[in-house]
MARLOTI-421310 format. One line per field, with one value per residue (C-alpha): residue number from 1; residue in one letter; x negated, y negated, z. Coordinates in steps of 0.5 Angstrom, whole numbers, plus 500, padded with zeros to 3 digits. Layout:
N
pos: NUM, ...
code: A, ...
x: X, ...
y: Y, ...
z: Z, ...
***
This chain:
143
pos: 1, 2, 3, 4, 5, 6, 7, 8, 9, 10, 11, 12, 13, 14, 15, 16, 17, 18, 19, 20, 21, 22, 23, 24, 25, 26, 27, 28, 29, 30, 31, 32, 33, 34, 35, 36, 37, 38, 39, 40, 41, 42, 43, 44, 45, 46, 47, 48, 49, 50, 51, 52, 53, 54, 55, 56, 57, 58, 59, 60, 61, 62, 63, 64, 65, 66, 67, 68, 69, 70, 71, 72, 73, 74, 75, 76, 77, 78, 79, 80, 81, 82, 83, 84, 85, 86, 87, 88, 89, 90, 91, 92, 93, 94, 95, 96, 97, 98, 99, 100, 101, 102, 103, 104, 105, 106, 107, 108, 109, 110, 111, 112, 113, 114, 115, 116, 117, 118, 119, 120, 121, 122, 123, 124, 125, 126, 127, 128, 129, 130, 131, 132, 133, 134, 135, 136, 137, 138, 139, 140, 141, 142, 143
code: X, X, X, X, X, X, X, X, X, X, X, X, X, X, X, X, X, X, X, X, X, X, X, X, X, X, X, X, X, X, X, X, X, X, X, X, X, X, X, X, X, X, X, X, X, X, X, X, X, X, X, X, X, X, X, X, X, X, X, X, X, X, X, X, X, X, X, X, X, X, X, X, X, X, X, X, X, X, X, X, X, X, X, X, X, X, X, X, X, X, X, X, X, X, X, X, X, X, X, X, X, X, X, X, X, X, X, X, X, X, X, X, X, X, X, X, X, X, X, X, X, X, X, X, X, X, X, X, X, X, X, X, X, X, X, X, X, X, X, X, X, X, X
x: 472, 468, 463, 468, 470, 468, 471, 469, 471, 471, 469, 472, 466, 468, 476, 475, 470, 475, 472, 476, 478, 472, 468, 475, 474, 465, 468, 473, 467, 463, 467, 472, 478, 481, 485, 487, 487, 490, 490, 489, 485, 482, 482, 476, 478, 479, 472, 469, 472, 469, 462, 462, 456, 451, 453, 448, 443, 442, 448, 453, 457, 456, 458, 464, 466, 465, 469, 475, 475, 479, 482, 479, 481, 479, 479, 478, 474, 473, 469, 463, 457, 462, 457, 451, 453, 457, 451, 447, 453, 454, 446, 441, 444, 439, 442, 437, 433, 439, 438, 440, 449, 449, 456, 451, 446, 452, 457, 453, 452, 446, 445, 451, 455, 453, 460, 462, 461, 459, 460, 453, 455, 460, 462, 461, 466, 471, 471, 471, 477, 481, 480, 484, 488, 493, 494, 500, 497, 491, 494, 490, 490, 495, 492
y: 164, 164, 169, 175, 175, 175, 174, 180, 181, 188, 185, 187, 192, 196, 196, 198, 204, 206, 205, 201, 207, 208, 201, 200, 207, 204, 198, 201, 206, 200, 199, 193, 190, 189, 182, 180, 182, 182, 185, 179, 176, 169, 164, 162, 155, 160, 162, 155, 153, 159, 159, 151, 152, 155, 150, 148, 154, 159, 164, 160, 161, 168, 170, 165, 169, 176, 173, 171, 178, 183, 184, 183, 185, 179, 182, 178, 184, 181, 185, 183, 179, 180, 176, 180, 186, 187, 184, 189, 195, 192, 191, 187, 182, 186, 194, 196, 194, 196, 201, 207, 209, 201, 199, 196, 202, 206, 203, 196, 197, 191, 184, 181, 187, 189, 190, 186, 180, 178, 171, 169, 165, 163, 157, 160, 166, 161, 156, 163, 165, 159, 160, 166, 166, 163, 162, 166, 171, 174, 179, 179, 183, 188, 194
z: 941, 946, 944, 945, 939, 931, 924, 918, 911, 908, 901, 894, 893, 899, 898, 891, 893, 897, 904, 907, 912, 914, 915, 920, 923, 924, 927, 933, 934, 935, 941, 937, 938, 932, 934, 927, 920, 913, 906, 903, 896, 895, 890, 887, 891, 897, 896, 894, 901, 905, 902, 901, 906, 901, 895, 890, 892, 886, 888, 890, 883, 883, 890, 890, 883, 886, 893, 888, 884, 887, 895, 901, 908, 913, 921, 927, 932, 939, 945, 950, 945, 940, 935, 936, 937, 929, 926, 930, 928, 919, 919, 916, 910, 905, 906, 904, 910, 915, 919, 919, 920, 919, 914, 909, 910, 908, 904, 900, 893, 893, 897, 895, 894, 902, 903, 910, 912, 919, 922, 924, 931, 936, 932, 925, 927, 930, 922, 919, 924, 922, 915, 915, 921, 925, 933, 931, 929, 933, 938, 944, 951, 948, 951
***
């Protein structure tokens, strides 16, 4: 996705507590587009798939059962430095070492309950991107 664009997802955490709104809100004020974007939840297959990177390490299971557990909302965001200018806008992993006015510093209930997810490269955030998204449905240049 040449390095414009990036893949988030508001965990299930996040939409249960009810801030959906205001994490999307950070994300525009953080300068994004929002290019795709879907309410949607994962299967546990779904999970296993996505996550399948950290399979066999000790919280694969725990995090494939908390991704499957409840909706999630899947974006794809696309401005300049898309990548490292959103892990720089959702924070470190652990929120308690997030700087302050980061997502994870205000919204995360713990490590695993961080609340967003960011792609961590340009080739993650295009693998991640298809997991969800279609060509046809990513809207680019529309403003």
């Amino acid at each position: 996705m040449n390095g414009n664009y990036t893949f988030t997802m508001i965990k299930p955490c996040a939409v249960k507590a009810g801030f959906t709104g205001r994490i999307l809100a950070d994300i525009l004020e953080g300068g994004f587009d929002i290019v795709a974007m879907k309410f949607t939840r994962m299967t546990r297959e779904q999970a296993e798939t996505f996550y399948s990177v950290h399979q066999g390490k000790p919280f694969f299971e725990s995090l494939v059962d908390f991704m499957s557990s409840g909706p999630i909302v899947a974006a794809i965001v696309s401005k300049e430095n898309a990548v490292a200018d959103f892990r720089t806008l959702i924070g470190a992993t652990n929120p308690e070492n997030a700087a302050e006015g980061t997502i994870r510093r205000k919204y995360a209930e713990s490590l695993q309950r961080n609340a967003v997810h960011g792609s961590d490269s340009d080739e993650n955030a295009t693998l991640e991107a298809s997991h969800f998204f279609s060509g046809f449905e990513r809207f680019q240049g529309y403003r």
